[in-house]
C-alpha positions in Angstrom: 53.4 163.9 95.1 50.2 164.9 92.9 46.9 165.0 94.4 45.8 161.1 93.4 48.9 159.8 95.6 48.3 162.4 98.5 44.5 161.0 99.0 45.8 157.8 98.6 48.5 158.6 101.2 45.9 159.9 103.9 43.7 157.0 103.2 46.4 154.3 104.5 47.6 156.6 107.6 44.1 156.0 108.8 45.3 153.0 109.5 47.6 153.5 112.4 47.3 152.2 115.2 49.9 154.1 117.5 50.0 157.6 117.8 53.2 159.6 116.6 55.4 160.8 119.3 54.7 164.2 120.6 58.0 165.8 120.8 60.2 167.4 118.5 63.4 165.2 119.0 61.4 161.8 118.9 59.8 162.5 116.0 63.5 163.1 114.5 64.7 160.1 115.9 61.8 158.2 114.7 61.9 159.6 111.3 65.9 159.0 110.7 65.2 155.0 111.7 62.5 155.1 109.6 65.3 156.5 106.6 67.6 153.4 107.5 69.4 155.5 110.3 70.9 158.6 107.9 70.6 161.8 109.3 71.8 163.1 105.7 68.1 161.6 104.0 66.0 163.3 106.6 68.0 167.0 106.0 66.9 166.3 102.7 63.5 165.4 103.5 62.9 168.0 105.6 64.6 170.6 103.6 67.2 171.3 106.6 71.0 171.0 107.2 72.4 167.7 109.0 74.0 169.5 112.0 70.1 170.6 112.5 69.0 167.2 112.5 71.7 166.2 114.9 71.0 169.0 117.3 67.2 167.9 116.9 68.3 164.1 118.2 70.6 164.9 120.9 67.6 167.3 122.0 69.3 170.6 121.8 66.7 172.4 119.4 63.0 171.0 121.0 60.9 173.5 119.1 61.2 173.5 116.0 59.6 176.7 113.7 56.2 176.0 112.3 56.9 175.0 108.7 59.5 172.4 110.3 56.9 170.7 112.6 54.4 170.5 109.5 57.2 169.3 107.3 58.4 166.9 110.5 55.2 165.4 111.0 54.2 165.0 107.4 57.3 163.3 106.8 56.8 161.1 109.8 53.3 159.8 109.3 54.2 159.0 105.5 56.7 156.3 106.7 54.8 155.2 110.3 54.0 151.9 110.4 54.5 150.9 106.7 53.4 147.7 107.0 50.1 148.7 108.4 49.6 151.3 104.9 50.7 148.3 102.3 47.9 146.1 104.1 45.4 148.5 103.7 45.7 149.5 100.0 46.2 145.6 99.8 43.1 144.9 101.1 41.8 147.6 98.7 43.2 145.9 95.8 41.2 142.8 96.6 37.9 144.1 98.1 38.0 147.6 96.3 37.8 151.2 97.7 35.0 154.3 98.1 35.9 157.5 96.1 34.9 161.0 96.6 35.8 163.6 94.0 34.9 167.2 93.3 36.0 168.0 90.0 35.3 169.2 86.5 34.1 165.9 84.8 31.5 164.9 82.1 32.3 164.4 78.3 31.4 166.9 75.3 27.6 166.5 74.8 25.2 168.1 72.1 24.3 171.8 73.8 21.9 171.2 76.9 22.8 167.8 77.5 23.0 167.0 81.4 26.1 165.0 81.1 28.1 167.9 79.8 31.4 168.6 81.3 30.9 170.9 84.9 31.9 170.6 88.3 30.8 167.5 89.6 30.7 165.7 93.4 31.0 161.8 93.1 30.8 160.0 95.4 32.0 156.0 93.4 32.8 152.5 94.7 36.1 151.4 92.6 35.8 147.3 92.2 38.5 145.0 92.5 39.4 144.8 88.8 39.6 148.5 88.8 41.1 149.4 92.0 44.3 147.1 91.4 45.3 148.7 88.4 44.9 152.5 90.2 47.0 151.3 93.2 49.3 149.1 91.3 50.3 152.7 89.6 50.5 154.4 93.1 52.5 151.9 94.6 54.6 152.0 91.1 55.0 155.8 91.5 53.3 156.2 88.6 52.9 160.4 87.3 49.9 162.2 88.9 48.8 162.9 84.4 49.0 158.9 84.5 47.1 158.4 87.9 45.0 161.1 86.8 44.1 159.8 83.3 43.8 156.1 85.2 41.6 157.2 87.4 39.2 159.5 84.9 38.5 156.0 82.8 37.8 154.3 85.9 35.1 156.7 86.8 33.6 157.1 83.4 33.1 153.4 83.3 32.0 153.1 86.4 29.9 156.3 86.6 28.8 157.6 83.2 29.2 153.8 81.3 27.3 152.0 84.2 30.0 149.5 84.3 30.3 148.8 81.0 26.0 148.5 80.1 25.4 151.8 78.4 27.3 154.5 76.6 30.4 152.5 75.0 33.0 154.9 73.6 32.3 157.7 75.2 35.3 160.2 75.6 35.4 161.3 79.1 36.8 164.9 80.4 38.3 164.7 84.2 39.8 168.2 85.0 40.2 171.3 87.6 40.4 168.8 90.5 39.0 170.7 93.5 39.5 167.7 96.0 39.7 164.0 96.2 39.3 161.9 99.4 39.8 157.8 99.3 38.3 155.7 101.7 40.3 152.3 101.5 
């Protein structure tokens, strides 16, 4: 997933309210009901064989290596309590969400100008309007160019174009993404 989705991703796990099991082979188990019961899909989420899965499940393997356990719990808390993350970017989508970027961003400016493109922190409330269309594209899968491109309007209009009071047609440049964190 690109960057966009990932922030997006953390910001509706916050929303658990149980904690993830702590061993190896519940975390399997939990993850292959979470896959409709196939073993098969989480070997292929996991990057490992089937038989390893099995062996996780019956608790013959407990310790997994340490890429597996990263790979094991990121796969795990992406599908825990699903219907906790869709409320939460739900509720985003109707009372907006907080976004904090450090990235190259401005627009090309006569020499000296202070609104030059350079690395920028921004720190922007996303609207209603605004924030629908971003997480209607997340929740469609949308391309992290798409989500990226979505998202570089949506903070020139709110950021450099004051919400649509000053600075009408101004091309906006949104690049070398250092980090992005959403608070939903």
């Amino acid at each position: 997933m690109d960057i966009i989705g990932d922030a997006i991703n953390r910001a509706a796990q916050q929303e658990a309210t149980q904690p993830l099991p702590k061993g190896a082979p519940a975390r399997m188990r939990h993850l292959v009901d979470a896959l409709g019961g196939k073993t098969s899909a989480a070997a292929e989420a996991l990057g490992i064989s089937q038989r390893t899965v099995e062996r996780y499940m019956r608790g013959q393997i407990r310790r997994p290596r340490p890429a597996l356990a990263a790979a094991l719990e990121a796969e795990l808390r992406r599908r825990w309590q699903p219907g906790l993350q869709r409320r939460a970017v739900n509720r985003a989508k109707q009372h907006g969400f907080t976004i904090e970027a450090r990235a190259s961003f401005g627009y090309d400016a006569p020499g000296g100008s202070t609104d030059e493109a350079r690395m920028r922190l921004i720190t922007q409330f996303i609207p209603p309007q605004t924030a629908t269309d971003l997480l209607n594209a997340y929740q469609q899968g949308t391309s992290g160019d798409d989500m990226k491109d979505k998202l570089a309007e949506a903070l020139a209009f709110h950021y450099f174009r004051d919400g649509g009071r000053r600075a009408h047609g101004l091309a906006v440049e949104f690049s070398h993404i250092d980090y992005i964190d959403v608070e939903l």
